[in-house]
N, CA, C and O atoms as a DFTB+ gen file, in Angstrom:
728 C
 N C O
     1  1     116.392    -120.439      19.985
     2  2     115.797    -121.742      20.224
     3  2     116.798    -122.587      21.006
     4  3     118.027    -122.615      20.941
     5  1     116.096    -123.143      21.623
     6  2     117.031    -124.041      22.983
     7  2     117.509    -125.234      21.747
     8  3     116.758    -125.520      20.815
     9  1     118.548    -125.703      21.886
    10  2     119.800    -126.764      21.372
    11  2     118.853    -127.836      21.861
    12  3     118.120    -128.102      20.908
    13  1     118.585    -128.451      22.737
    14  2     118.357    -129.438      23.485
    15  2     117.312    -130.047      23.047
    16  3     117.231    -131.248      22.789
    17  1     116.354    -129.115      22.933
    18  2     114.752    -129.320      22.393
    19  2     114.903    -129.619      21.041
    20  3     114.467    -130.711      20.676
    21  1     115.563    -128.697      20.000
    22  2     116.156    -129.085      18.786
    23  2     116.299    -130.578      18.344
    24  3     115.679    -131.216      17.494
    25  1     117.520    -131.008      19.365
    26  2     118.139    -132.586      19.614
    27  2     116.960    -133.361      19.629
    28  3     116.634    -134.196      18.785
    29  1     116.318    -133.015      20.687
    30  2     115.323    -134.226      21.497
    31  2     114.131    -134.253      19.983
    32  3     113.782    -135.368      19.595
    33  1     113.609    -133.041      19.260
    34  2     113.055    -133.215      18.838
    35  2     112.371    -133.904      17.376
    36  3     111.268    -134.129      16.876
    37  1     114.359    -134.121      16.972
    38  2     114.647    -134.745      16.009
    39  2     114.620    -136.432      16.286
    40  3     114.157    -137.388      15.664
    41  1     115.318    -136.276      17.474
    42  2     116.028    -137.869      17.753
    43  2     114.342    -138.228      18.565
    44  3     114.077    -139.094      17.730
    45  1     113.563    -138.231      19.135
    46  2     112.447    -138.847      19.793
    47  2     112.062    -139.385      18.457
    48  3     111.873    -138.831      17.374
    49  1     111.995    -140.739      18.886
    50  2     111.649    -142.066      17.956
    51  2     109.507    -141.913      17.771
    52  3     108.807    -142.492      16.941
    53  1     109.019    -140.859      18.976
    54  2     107.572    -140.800      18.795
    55  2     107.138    -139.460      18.509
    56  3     106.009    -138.989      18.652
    57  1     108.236    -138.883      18.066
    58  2     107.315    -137.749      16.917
    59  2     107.231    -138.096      15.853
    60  3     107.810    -139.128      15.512
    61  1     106.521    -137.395      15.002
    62  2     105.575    -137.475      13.882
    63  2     107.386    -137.103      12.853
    64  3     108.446    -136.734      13.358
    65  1     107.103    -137.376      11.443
    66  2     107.950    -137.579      10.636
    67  2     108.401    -135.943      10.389
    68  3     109.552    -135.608      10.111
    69  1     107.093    -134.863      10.571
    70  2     106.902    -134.195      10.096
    71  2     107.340    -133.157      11.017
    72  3     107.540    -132.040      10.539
    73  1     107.590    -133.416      12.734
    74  2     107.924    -132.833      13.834
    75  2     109.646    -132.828      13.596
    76  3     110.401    -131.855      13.563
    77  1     110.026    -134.590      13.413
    78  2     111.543    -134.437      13.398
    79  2     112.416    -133.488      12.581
    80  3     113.512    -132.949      12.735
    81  1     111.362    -133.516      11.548
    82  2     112.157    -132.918       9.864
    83  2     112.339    -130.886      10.316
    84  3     113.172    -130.037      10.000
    85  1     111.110    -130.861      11.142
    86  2     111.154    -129.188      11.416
    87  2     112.466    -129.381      12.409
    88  3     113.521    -128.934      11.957
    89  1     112.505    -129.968      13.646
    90  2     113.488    -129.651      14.613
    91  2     115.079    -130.032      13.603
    92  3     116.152    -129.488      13.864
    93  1     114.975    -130.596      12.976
    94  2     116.195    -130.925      12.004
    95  2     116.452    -129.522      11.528
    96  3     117.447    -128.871      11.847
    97  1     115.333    -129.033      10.620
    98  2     115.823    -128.093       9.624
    99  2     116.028    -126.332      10.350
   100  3     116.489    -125.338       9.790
   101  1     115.566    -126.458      11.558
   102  2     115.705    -125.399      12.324
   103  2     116.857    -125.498      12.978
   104  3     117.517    -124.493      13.239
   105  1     117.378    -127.165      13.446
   106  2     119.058    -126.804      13.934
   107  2     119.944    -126.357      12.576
   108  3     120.820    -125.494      12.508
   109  1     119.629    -126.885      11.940
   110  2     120.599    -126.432      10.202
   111  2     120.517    -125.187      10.403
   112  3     121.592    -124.691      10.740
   113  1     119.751    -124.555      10.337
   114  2     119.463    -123.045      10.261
   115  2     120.145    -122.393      11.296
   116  3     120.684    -121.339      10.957
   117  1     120.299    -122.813      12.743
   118  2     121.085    -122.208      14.013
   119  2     122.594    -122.298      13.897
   120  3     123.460    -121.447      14.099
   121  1     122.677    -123.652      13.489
   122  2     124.209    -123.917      12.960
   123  2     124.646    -123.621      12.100
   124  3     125.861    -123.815      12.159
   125  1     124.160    -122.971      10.694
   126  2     124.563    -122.485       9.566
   127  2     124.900    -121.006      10.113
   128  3     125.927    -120.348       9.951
   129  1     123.670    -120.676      10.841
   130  2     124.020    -119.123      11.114
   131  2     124.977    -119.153      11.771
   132  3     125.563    -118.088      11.578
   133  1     125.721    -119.988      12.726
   134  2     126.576    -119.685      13.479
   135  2     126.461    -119.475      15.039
   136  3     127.326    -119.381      15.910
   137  1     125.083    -119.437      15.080
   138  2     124.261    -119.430      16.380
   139  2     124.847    -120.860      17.485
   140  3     125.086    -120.674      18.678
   141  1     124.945    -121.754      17.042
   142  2     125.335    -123.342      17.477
   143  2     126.263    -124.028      16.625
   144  3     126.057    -124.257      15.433
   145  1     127.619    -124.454      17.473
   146  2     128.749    -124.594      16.943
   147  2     128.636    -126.010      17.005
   148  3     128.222    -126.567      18.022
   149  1     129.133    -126.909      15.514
   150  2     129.290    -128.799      16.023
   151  2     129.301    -129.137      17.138
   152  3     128.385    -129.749      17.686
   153  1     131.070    -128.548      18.012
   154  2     131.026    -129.301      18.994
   155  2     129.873    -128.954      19.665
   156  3     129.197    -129.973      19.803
   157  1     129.238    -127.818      20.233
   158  2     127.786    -127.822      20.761
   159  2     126.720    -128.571      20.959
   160  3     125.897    -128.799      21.846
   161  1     127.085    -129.035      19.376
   162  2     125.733    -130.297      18.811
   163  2     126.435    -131.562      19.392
   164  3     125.819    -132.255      20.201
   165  1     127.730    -131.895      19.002
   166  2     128.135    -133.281      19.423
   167  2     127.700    -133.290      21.117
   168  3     126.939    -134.189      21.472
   169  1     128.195    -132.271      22.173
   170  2     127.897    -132.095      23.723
   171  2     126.879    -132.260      23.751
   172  3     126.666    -132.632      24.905
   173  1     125.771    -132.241      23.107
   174  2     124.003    -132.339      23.210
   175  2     123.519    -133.846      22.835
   176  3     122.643    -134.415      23.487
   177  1     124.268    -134.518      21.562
   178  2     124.067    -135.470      21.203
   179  2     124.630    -136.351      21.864
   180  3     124.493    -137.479      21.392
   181  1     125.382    -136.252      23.042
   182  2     126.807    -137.451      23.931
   183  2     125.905    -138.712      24.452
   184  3     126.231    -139.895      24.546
   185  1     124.533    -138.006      24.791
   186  2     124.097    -139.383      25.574
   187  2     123.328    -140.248      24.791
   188  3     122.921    -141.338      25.192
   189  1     122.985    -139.467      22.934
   190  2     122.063    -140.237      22.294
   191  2     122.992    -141.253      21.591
   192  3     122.590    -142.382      21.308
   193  1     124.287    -140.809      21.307
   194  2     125.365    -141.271      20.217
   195  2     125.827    -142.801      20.989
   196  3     126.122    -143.861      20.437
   197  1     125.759    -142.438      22.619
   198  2     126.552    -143.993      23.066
   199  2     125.007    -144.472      23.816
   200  3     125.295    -145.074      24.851
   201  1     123.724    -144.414      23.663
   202  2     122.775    -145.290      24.274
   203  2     122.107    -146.292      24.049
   204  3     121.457    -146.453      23.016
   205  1     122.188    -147.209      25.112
   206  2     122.310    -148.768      24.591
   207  2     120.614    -149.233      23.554
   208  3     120.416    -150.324      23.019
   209  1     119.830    -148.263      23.547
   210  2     118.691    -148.717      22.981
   211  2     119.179    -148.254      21.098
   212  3     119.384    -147.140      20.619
   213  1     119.206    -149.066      20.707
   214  2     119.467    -148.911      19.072
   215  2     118.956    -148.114      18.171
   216  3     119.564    -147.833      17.139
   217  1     117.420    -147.521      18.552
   218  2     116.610    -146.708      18.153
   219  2     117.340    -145.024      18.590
   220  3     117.640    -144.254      17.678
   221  1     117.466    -144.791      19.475
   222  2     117.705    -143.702      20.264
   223  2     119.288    -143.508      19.620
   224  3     119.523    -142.416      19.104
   225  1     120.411    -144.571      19.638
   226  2     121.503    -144.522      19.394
   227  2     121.954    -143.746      17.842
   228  3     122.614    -142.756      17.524
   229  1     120.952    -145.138      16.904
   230  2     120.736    -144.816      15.584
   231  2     120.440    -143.345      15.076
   232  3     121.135    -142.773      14.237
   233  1     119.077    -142.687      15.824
   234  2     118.690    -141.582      15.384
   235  2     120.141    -140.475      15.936
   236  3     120.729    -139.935      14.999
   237  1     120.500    -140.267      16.899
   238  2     121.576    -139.455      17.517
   239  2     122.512    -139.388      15.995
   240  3     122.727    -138.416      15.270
   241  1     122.941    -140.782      15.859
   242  2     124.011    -140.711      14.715
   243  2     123.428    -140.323      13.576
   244  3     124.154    -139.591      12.903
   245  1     122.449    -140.535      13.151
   246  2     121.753    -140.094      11.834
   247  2     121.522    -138.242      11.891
   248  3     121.819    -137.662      10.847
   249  1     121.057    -137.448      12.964
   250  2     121.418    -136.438      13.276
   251  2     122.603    -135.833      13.122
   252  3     122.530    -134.857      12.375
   253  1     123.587    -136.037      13.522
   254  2     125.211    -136.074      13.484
   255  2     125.383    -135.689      12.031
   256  3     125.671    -134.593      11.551
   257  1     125.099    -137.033      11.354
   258  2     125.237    -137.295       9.510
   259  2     124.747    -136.142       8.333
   260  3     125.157    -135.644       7.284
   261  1     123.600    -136.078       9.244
   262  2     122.431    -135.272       8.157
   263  2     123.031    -133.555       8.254
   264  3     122.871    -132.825       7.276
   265  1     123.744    -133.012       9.567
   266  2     124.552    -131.642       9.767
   267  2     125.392    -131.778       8.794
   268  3     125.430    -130.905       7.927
   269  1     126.116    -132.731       8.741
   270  2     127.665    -133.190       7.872
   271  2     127.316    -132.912       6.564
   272  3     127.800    -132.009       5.882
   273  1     126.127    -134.017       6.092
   274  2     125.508    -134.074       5.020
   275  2     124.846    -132.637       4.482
   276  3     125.341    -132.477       3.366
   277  1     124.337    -131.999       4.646
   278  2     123.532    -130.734       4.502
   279  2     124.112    -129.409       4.862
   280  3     123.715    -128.294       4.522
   281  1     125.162    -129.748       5.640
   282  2     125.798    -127.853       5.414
   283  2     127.372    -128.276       5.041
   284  3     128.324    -128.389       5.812
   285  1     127.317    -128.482       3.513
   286  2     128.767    -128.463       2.931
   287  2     129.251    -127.421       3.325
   288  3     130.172    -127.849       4.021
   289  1     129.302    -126.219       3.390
   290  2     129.752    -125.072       3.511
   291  2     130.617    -124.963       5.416
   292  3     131.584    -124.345       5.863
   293  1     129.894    -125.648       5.838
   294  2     130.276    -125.659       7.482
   295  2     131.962    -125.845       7.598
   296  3     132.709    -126.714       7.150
   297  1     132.177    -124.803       8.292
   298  2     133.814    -125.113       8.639
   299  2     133.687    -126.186       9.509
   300  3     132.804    -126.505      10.305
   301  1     135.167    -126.869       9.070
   302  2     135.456    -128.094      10.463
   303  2     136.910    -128.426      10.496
   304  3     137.680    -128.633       9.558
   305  1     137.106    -128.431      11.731
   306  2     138.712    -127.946      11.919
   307  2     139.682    -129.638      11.156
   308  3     139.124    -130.558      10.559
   309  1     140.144    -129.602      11.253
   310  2     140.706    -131.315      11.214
   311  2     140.644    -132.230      12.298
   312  3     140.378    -133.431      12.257
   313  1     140.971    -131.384      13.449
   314  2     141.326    -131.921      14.338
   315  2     139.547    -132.459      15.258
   316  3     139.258    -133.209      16.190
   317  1     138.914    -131.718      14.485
   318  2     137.079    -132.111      14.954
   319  2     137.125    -133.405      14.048
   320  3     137.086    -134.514      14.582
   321  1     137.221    -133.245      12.486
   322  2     136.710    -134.110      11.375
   323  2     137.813    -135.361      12.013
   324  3     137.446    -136.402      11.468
   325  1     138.863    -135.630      12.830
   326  2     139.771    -136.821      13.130
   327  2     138.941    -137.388      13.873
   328  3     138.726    -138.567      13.592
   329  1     138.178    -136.795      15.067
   330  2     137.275    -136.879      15.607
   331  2     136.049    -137.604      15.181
   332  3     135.643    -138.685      15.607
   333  1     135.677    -137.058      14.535
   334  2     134.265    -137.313      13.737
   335  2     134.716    -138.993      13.261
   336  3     134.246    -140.091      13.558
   337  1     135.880    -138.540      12.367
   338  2     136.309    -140.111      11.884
   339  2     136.222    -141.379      12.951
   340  3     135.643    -142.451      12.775
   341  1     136.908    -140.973      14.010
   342  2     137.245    -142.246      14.673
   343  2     136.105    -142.593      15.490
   344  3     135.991    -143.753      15.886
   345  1     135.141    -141.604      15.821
   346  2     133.977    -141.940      16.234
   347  2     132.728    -142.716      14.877
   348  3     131.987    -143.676      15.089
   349  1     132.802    -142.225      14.049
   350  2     132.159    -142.924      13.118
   351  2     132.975    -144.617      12.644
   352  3     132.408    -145.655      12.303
   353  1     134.366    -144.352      12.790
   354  2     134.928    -145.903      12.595
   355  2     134.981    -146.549      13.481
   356  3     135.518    -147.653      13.567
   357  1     134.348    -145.871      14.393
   358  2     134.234    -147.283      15.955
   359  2     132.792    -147.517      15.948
   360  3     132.333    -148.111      16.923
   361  1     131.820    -147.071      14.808
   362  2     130.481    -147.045      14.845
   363  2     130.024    -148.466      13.419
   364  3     128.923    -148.923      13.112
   365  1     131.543    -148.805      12.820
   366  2     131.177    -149.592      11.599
   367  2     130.765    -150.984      11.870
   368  3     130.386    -151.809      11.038
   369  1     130.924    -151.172      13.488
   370  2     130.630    -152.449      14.000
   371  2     128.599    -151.974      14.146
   372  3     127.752    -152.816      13.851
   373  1     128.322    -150.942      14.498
   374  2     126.841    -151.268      14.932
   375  2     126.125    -151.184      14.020
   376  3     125.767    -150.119      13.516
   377  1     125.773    -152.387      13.631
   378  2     124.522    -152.631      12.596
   379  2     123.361    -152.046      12.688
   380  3     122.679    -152.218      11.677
   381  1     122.891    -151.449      13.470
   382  2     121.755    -150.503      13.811
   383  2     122.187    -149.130      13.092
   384  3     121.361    -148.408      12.534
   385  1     123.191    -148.918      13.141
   386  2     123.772    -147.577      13.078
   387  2     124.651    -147.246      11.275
   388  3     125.142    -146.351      10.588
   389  1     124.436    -148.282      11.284
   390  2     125.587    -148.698      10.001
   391  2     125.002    -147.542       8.452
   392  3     125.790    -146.839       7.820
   393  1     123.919    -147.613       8.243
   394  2     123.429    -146.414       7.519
   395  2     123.978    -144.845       7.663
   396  3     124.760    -144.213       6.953
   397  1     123.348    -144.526       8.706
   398  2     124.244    -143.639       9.370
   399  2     125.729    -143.563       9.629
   400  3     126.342    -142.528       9.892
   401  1     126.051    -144.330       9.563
   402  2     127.064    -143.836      10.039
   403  2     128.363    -144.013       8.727
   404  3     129.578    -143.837       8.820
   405  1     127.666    -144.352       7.745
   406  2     127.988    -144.460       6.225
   407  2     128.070    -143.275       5.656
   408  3     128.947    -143.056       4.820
   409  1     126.962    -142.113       6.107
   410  2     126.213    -141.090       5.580
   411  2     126.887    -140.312       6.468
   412  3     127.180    -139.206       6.013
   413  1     127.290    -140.561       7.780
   414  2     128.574    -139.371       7.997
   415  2     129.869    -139.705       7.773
   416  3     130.511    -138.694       8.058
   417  1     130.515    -140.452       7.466
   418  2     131.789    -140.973       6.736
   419  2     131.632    -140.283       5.143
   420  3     132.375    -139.547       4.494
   421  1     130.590    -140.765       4.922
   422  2     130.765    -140.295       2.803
   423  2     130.779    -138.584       3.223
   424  3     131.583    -137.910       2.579
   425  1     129.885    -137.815       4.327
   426  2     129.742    -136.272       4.075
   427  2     130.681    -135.443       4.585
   428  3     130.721    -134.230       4.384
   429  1     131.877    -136.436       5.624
   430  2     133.104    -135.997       5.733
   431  2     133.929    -136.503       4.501
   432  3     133.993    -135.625       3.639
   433  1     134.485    -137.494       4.212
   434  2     135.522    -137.624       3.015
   435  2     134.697    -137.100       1.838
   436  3     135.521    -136.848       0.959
   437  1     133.345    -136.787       1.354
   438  2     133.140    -136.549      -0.353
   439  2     132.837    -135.772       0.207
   440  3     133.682    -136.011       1.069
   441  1     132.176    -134.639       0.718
   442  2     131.014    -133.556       0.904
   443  2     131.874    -132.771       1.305
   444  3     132.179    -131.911       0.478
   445  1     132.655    -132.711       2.755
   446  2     133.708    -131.891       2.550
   447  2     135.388    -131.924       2.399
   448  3     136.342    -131.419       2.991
   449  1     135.182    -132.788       1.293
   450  2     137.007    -133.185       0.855
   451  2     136.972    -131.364       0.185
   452  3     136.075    -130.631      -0.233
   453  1     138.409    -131.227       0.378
   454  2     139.121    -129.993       0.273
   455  2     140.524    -130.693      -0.453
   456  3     141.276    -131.530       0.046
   457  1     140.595    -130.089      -1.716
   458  2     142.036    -130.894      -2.091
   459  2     143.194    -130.338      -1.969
   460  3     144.295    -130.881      -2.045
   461  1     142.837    -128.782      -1.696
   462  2     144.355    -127.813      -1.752
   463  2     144.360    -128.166       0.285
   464  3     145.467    -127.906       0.756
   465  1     143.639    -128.519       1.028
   466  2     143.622    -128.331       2.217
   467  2     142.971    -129.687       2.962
   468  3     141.840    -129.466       3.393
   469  1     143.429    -130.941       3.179
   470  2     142.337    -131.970       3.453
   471  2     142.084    -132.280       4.420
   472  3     143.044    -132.312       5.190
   473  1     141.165    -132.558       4.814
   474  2     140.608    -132.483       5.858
   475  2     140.257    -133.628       6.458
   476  3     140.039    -133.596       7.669
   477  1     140.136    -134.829       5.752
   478  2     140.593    -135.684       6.835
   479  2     141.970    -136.776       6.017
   480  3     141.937    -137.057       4.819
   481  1     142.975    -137.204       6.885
   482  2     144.281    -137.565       6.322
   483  2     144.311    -139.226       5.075
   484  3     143.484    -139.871       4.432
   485  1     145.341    -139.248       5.253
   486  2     145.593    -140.301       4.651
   487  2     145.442    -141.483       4.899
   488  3     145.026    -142.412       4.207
   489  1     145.909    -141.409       6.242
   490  2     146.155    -142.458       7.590
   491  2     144.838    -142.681       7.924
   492  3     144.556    -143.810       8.324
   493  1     143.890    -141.776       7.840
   494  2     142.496    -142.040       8.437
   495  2     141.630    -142.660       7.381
   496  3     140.740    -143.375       7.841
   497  1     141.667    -142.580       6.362
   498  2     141.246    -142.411       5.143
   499  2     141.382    -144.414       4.995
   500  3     140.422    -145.185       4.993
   501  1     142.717    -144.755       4.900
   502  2     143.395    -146.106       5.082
   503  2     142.517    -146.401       6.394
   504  3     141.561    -147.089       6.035
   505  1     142.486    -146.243       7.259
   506  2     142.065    -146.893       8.737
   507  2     140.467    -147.040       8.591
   508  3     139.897    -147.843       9.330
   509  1     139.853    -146.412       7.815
   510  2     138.524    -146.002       7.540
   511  2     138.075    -147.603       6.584
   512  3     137.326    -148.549       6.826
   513  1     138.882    -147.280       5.582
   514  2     138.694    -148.451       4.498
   515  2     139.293    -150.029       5.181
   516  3     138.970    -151.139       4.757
   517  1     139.890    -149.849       5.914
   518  2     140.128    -151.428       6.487
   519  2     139.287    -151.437       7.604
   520  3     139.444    -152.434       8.309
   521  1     138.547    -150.738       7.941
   522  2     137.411    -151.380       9.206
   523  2     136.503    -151.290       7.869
   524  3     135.958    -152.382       7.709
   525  1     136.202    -150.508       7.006
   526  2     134.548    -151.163       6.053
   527  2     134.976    -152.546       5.671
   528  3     134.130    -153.440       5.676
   529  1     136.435    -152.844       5.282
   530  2     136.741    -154.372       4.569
   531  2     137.035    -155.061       6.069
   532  3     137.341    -156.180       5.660
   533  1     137.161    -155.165       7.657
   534  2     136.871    -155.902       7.864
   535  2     135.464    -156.069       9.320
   536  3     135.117    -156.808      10.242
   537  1     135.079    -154.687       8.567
   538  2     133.510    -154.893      10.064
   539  2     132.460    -154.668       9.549
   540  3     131.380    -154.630      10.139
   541  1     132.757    -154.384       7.688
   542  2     130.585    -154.530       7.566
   543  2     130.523    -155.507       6.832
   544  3     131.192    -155.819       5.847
   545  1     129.403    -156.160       7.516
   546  2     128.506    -157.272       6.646
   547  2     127.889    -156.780       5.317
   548  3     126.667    -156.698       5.196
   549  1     128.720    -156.462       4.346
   550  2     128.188    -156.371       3.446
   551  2     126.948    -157.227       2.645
   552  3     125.782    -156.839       2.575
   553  1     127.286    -158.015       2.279
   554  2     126.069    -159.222       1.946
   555  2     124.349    -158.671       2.959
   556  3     123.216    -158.574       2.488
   557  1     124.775    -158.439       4.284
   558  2     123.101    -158.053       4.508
   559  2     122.696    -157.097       4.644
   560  3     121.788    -156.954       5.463
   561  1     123.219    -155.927       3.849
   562  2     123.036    -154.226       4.112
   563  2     122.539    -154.055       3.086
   564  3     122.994    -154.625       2.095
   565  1     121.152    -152.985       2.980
   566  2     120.534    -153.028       1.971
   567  2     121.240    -152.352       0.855
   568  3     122.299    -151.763       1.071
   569  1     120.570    -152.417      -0.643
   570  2     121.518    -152.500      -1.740
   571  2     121.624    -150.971      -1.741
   572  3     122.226    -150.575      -2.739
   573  1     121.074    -149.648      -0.631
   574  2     121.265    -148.379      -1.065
   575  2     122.748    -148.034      -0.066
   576  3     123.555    -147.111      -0.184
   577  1     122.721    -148.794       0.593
   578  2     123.729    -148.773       1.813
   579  2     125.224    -149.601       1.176
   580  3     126.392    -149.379       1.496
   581  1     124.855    -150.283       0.501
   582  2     125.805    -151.246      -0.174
   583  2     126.545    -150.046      -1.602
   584  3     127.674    -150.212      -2.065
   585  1     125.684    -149.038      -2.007
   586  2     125.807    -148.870      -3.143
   587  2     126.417    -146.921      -2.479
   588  3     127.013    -146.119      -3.199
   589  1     126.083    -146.717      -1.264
   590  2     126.483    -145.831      -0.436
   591  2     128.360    -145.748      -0.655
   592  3     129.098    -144.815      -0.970
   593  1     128.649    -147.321      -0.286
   594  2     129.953    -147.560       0.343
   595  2     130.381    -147.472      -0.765
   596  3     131.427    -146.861      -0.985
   597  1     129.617    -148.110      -1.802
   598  2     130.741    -147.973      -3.250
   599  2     130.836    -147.127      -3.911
   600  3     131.361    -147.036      -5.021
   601  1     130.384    -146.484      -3.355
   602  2     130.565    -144.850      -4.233
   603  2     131.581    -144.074      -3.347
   604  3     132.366    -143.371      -3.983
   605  1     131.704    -144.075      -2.051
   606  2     132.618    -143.369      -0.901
   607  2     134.034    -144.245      -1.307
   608  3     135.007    -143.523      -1.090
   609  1     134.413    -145.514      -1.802
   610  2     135.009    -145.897      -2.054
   611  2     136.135    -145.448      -3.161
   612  3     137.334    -145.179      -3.092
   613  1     135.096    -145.503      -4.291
   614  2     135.172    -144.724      -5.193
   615  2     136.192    -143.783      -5.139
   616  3     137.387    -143.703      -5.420
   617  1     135.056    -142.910      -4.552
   618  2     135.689    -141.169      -4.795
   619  2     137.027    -141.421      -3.983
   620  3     137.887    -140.783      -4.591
   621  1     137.654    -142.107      -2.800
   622  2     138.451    -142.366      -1.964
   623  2     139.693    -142.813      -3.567
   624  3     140.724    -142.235      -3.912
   625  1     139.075    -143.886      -4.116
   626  2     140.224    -144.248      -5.201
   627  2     141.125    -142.907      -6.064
   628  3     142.334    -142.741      -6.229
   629  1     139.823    -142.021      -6.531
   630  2     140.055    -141.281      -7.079
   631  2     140.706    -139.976      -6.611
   632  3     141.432    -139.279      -7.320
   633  1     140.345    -139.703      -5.258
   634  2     140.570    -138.387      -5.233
   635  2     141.850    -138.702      -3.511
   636  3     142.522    -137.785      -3.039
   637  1     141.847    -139.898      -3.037
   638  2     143.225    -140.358      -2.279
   639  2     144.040    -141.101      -2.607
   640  3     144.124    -142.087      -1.875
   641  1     145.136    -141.038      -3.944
   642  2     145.742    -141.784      -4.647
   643  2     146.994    -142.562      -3.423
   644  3     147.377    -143.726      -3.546
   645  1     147.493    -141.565      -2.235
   646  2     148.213    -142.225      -1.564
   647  2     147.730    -143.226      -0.677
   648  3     148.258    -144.215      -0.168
   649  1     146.519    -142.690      -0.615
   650  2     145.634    -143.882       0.794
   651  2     145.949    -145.539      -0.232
   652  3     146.705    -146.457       0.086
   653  1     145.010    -145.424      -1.560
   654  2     144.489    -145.999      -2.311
   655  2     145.853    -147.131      -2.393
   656  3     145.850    -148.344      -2.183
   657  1     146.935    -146.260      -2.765
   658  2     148.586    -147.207      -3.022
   659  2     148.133    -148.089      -1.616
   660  3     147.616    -149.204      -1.683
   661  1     148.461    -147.295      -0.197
   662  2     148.686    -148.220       0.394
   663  2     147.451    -149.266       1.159
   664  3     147.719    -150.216       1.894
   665  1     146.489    -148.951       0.890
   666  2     145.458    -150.164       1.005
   667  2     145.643    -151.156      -0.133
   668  3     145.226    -152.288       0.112
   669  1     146.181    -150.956      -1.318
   670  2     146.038    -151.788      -2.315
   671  2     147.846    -152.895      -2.274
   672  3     148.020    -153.894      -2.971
   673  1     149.044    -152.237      -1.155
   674  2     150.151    -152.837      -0.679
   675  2     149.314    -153.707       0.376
   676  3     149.271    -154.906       0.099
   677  1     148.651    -153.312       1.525
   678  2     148.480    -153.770       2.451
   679  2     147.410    -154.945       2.261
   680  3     147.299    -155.874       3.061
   681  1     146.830    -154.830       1.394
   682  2     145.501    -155.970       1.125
   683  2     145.997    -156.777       0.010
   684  3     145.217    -157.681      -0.288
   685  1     147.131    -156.718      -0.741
   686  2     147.266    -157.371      -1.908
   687  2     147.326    -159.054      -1.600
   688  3     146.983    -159.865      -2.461
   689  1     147.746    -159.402      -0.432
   690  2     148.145    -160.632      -0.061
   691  2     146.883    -161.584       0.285
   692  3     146.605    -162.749       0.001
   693  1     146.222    -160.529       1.050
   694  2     144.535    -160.820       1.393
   695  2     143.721    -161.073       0.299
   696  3     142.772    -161.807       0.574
   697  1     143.820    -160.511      -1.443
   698  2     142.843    -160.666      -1.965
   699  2     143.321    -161.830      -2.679
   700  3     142.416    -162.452      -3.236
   701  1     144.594    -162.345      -2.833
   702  2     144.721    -163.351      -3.594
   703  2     144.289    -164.624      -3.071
   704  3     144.734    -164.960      -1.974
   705  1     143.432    -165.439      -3.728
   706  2     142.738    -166.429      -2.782
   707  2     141.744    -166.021      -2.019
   708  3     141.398    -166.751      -1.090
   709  1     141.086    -164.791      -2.244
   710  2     139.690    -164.925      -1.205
   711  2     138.980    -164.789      -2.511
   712  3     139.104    -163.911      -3.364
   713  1     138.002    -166.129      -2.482
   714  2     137.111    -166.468      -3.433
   715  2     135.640    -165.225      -3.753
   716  3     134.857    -165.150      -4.700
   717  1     135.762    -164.473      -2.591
   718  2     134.259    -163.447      -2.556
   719  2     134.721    -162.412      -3.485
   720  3     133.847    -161.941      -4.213
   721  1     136.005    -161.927      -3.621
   722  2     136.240    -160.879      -4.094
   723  2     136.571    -160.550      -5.856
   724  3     136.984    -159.582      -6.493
   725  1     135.980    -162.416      -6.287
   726  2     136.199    -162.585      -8.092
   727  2     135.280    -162.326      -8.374
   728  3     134.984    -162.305      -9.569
């Protein structure tokens, strides 16, 4: 099956619910087998991920998420998942996208955290959590998206004790006196 058609057939904002979900679950299936490699998918997805219509943009990234999300098992090098990161943390500004792009952040750090081997760092991990504390509008994201972050948070407390030290050095000065955070 052609990659392309796959893409288009997920991300077209005027197929049926029931069209996207097949072209979805048939790329899972190409990419699980090994047939179609991420970067493959990311080269296919390049023009949906940066296009200025929000609909088209949104779905690209939600595509992206839902691979991440749904084949735990998928190898991914570090040096892809650094990738993945900094493209998803330059994505925490688009409010269109902000779901998504929540849902590939949580299915890289929780879905495939590796603890004898990690896969994405410390440094990223920290850089990750200071763009959610200072680029999402929390207050107007709905409460599953809100309740998304606090759980990725979470597991970040628990299972990145060094990140966790130094976001909690680096913000300590910031939380004293900001009235939102009592």
């Amino acid at each position: 099956m052609d990659l392309k058609v796959l893409v288009e057939q997920f991300v077209a904002p005027d197929n049926a619910a029931e069209e996207q979900n097949d072209g979805l679950n048939k790329l899972l299936i190409v990419i699980h087998q090994k047939q179609v490699t991420l970067q493959e998918l990311v080269n296919n997805l390049g023009d949906y991920l940066t296009n200025s219509d929000e609909i088209l943009r949104s779905r690209g990234t939600e595509l992206l998420a839902l691979v991440l999300e749904r084949l735990p098992t998928l190898r991914i090098e570090q040096a892809q998942a650094g990738l993945l990161i900094q493209f998803f943390g330059s994505r925490l500004s688009d409010f269109s996208s902000l779901p998504n792009v929540i849902k590939g952040l949580r299915a890289l750090i929780v879905t495939h955290h590796r603890p004898a081997d990690p896969l994405v760092t410390t440094d990223e991990v920290v850089r990750i959590v200071q763009l959610i504390f200072e680029d999402v509008p929390m207050r107007a994201l709905p409460v599953a998206v809100r309740g998304a972050i606090l759980k990725m948070l979470r597991f970040i407390v628990e299972s990145y004790p060094a990140a966790t030290k130094i976001i909690c050095i680096r913000n300590s000065r910031s939380f004293r006196g900001n009235r939102h955070f009592y």
